[in-house]
N, C-alpha and C positions, 0 to 999 in steps of 0.2 A: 537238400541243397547245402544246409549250414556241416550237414558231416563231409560230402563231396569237398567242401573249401578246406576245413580241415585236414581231413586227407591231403588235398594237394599240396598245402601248407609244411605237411608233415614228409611228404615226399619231394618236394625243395630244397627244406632245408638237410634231409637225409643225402640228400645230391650235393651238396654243399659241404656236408663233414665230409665227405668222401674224397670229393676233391680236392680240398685242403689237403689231407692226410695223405691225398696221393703227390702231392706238389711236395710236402717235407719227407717221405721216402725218398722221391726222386732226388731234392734236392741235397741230401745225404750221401749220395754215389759216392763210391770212392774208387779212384785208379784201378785199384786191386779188385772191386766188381767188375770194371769195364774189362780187365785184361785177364781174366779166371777164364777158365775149360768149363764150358756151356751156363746154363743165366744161374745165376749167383740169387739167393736167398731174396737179396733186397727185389733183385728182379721181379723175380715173383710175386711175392708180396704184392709190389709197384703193378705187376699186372690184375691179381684176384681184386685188388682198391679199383682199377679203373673197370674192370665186368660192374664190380659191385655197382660204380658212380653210373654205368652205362643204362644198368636196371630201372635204378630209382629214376634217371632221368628219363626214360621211357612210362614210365608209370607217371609221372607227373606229365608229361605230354599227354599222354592220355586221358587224363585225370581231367585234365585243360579243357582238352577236346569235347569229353561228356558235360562238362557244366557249361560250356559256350552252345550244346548241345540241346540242353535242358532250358536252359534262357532265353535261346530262338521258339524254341516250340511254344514257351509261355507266353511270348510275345505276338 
């Protein structure tokens, strides 16, 4: 149960640098991304940050899920 919390702890705050780091890409944009012939580097970038945040935050929902899971059944 004490590695489960870890884990989840660990896949939080991994959901959390991601996000940030996707919030100061975005917030970098610059005209000359928005107005380029098809998505511009940062775009990218901007999108593989957010798969990535979408993972971890998945895994820690589920992380959630088994140790609320684990704690009913003891109960």
């Amino acid at each position: 149960m004490v590695f489960l919390a870890i884990l989840f702890i660990a896949a939080v705050l991994t959901t959390l640098f991601f996000l940030i780091k996707g919030l100061v890409t975005m917030a970098g944009t610059t005209s000359q991304d928005l107005e380029g012939t098809g998505p511009s580097e940062r775009a990218i970038r901007s999108n593989k940050l957010m798969q990535k945040r979408i993972l971890f935050q998945a895994v820690a929902i589920g992380l959630a899920a088994l140790i609320l899971l684990i704690a009913s059944a003891k109960s």
